[in-house]
C-alpha positions in Angstrom: -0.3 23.7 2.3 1.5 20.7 0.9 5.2 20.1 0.9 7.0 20.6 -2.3 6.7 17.1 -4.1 8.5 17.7 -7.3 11.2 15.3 -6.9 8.1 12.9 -7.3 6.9 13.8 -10.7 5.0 10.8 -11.3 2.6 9.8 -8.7 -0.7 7.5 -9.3 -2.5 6.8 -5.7 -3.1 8.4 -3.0 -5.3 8.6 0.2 -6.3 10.7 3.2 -6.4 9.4 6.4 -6.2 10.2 10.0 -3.1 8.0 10.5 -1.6 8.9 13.6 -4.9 10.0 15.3 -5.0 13.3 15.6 -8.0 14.0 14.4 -6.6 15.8 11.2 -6.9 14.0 7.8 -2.9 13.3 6.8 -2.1 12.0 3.4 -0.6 8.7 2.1 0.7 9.9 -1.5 2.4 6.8 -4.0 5.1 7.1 -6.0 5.2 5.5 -9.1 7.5 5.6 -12.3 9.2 8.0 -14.8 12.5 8.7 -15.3 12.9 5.7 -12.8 11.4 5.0 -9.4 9.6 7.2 -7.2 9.3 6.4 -3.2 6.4 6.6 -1.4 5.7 9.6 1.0 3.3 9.6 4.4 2.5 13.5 4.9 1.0 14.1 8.8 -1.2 17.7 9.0 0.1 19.9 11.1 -3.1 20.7 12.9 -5.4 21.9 9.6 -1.8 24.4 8.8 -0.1 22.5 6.3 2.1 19.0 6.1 5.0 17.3 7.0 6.7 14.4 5.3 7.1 12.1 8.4 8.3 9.3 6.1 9.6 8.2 2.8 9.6 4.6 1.5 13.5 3.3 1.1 14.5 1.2 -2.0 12.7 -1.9 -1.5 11.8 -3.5 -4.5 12.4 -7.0 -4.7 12.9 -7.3 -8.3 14.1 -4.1 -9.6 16.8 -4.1 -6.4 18.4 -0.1 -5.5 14.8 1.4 -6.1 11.5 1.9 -4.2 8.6 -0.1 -4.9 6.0 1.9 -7.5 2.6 2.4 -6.5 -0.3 2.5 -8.7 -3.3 2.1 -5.5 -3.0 3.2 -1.8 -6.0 1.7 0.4 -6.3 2.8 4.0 -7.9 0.5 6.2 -7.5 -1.6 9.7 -6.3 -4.8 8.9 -5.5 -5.6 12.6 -8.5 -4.3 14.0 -7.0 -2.5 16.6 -8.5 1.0 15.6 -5.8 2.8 13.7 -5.2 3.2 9.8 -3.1 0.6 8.4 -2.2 1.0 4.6 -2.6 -1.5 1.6 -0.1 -0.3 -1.5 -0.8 -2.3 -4.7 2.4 -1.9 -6.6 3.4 -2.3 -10.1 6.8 -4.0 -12.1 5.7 -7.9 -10.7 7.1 -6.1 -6.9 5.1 -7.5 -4.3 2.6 -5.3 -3.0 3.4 -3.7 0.5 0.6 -3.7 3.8 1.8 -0.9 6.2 1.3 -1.6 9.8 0.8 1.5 11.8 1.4 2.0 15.1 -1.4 4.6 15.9 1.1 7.1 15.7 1.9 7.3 12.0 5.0 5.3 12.3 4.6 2.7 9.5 6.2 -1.2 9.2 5.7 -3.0 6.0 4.1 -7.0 7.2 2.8 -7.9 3.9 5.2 -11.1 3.9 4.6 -12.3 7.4 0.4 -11.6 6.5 0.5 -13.7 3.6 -0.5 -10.5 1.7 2.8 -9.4 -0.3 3.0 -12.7 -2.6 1.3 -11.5 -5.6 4.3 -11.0 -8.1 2.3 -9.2 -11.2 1.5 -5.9 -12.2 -0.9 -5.2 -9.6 -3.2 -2.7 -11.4 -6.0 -2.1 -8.6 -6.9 -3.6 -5.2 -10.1 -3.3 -3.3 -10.7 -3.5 0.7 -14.2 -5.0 1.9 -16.0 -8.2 3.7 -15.6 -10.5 0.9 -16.6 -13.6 2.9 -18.9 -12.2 5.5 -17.1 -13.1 8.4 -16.6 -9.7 9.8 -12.8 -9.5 8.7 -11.6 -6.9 6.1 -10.5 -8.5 3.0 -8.4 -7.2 -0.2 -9.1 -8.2 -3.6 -6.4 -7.5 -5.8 -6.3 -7.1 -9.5 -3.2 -8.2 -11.7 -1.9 -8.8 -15.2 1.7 -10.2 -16.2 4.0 -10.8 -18.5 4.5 -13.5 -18.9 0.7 -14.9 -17.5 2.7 -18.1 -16.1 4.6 -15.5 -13.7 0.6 -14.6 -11.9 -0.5 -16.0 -8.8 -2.6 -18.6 -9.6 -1.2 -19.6 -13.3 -2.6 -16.7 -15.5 -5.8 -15.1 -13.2 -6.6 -12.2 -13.3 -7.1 -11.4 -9.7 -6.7 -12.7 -6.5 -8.7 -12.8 -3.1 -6.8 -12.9 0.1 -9.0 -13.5 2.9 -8.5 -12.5 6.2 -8.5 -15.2 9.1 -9.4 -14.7 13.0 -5.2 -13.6 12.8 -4.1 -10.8 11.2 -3.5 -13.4 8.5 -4.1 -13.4 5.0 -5.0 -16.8 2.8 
């Protein structure tokens, strides 16, 4: 059984995942836009019973200051290779997109500026995790538009590639 969400009426991505290794499936749901912003909510399983909200994303945003960031894609994956879940959020309203470091124990901190992989300020509309380079390292892709196109990463493309080095870097 899920908590009630319905002071999140507009959410757009969401993922399971086993994110503070348990061996239950928990569940990373985005908030997204409406009548405002909507925060971003990490729901453990209590052992196949039902969930728990164990966190909610604070206001955050960058550009829109005093709100959350909104979500439009949540990608589970381990960035840092060190066997746990971390969380890729493409977000929308040219915020920068957020990577959720987890601990292993579903407590969550947001390095996507020290990673190199927060600084696209678009409309991220979709992001995809995978070996881009063959070199063994996740990557993300990430898909954008803007308004205006000179405000996009890379003067008006339409998506961008961040690579991941031998560090839990992004390029």
């Amino acid at each position: 059984m899920l908590p009630n969400l319905d002071h999140l009426p507009s959410r757009l991505g969401s993922s399971f995942g086993d994110f503070n290794g348990d061996g239950f499936l928990d569940l990373y749901v985005g908030g997204y836009e409406g009548n405002g912003y909507y925060p971003d909510v990490l729901m453990l399983n209590n052992a196949g019973q039902s969930f728990s909200i164990a966190w909610t994303q604070g206001n955050d945003a960058v550009i829109t200051v005093g709100n959350p960031r909104p979500a439009r894609g949540v990608h589970p994956f381990d960035y840092d290779e060190d066997g746990d879940l971390d969380i890729y959020v493409s977000n929308y309203r040219i915020e920068t997109n957020a990577l959720w470091q987890n601990d292993g124990n579903g407590n969550i901190t947001d390095v996507g500026g020290p990673t190199g992989s927060d600084n696209f300020l678009s409309h991220t509309i979709g992001s995809s995790i995978g070996d881009i380079d063959s070199d063994g390292h996740l990557d993300i892709f990430v898909g954008n538009f803007s308004h205006p196109q000179a405000n996009q990463k890379g003067g008006g493309n339409s998506c961008a590639i961040r690579a991941r080095t031998q560090d839990p870097i992004f390029s």
